[in-house]
N, C-alpha and C positions, 0 to 999 in steps of 0.2 A: 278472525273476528267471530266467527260461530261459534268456534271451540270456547272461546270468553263470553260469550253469551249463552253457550248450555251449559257451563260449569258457575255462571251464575243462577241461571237458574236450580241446579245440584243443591245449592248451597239449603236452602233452608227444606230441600229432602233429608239431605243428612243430620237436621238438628231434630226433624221430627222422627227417623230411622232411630238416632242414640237414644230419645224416650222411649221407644218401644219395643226396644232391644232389651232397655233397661228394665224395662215390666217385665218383661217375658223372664227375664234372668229370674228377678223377682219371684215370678209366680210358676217356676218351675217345676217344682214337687206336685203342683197342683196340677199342672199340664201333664208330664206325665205318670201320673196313676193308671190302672189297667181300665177301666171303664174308659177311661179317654175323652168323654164328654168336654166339650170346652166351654169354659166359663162365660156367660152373656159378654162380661165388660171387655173379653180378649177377641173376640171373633174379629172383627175390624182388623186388631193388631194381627195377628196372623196371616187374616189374610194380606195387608197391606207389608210384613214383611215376603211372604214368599210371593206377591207381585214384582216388591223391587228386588227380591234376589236373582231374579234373571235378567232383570234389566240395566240395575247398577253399574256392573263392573267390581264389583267388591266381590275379593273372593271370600271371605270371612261372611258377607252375609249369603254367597252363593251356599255354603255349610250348612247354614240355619235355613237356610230354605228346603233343602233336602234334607234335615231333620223333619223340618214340619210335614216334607211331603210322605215322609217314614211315617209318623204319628198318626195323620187323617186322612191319609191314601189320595184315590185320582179322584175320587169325587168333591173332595174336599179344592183341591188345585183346579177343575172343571171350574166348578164354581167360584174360584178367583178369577179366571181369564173372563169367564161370561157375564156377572156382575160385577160393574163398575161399581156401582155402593157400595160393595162390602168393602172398598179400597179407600183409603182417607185423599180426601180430594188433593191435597197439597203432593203428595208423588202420584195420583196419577195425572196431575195436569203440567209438572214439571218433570217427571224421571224420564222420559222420553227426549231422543235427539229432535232438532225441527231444522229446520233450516229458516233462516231468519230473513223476514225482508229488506228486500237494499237500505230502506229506510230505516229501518231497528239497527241497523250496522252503522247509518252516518249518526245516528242518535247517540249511537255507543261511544262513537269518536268524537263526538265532538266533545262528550261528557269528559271522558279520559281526557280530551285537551286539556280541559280548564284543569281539573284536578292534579293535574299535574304542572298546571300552569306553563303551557304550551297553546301557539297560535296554530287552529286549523284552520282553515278553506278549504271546503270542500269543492270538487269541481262540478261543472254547472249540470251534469247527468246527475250527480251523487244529490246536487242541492233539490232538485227536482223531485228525487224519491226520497227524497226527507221529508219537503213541504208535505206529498200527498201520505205521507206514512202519517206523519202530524195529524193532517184534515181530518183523515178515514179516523185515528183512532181517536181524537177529542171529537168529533161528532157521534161517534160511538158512544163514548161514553158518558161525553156529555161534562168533560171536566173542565171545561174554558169556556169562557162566555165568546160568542162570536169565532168559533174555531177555523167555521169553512173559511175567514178572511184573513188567516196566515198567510202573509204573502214576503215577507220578506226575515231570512234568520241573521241576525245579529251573534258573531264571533266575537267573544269580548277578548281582545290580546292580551297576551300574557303580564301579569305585573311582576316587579322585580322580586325577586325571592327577599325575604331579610334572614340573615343569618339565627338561627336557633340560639340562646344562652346556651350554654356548657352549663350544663348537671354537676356538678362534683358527684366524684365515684364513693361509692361508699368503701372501696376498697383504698380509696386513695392516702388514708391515714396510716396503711401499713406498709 
């Protein structure tokens, strides 16, 4: 369950990693010219790729990481590790593994239940670090009216599947 919950969290690293791969591809002639200078609008992208290049697990972007650290050396990398700002918020507060609380995990599952139209029950230690997982994070955030008085979760069981219509193939005329 961790592993599906940090690779969902991955997921919109990767969408915002492909736009700024895609810049930099873009704006390559400009990046490396001999003066080296980098442009206002790329400093962010830079740094936020050769943040996730070490962290990813991509070895295509571990590549581009160790080009950038060719281009603007250890001071330039320094200053990625030590300033979080110069990193776009969405990989640095996702590309990191965590370990998730009990409660984010029965969240997880119960959600997959329904989605897949399957009955869970959770058992009564699991139901308990749900509740309080619940409490803590809508009174944090403030997203449910009366949150602290979650006291009871509701499993809706599974309903019958209905069979899908058949598509005609479009190969199927020949």
């Amino acid at each position: 369950m961790e592993s599906l919950i940090n690779d969902e969290r991955m997921l919109p690293c990767y969408d915002v990693l492909k736009c700024m791969c895609g810049t930099m591809y873009e704006r390559m002639s400009m990046l490396t010219r001999k003066n080296r200078e980098i442009p206002s609008d790329m400093v962010i992208t830079l740094h936020t790729l050769l943040y996730a290049s070490c962290r990813s697990g991509v070895e295509e972007l571990e590549t581009i990481g160790e080009a950038i650290k060719k281009l603007y050396g250890k001071k330039f990398e320094s200053q990625t590790e030590k300033d979080e700002k110069c990193v776009n918020e969405i990989i640095r507060s996702n590309i990191n593994f965590i370990t998730p609380e009990e409660g984010w995990k029965v969240k997880r599952l119960i959600e997959i239940a329904k989605e897949v139209n399957q009955q869970y029950t959770p058992s009564e230690q699991k139901l308990l670090a749900y509740k309080k997982y619940m409490n803590t994070y809508f009174d944090q955030y403030g997203n449910i009216e009366n949150s602290s008085r979650i006291s009871n979760v509701t499993v809706i069981p599974p309903q019958p599947m209905m069979p899908r219509p058949v598509q005609p193939s479009l190969y199927s005329k020949f």
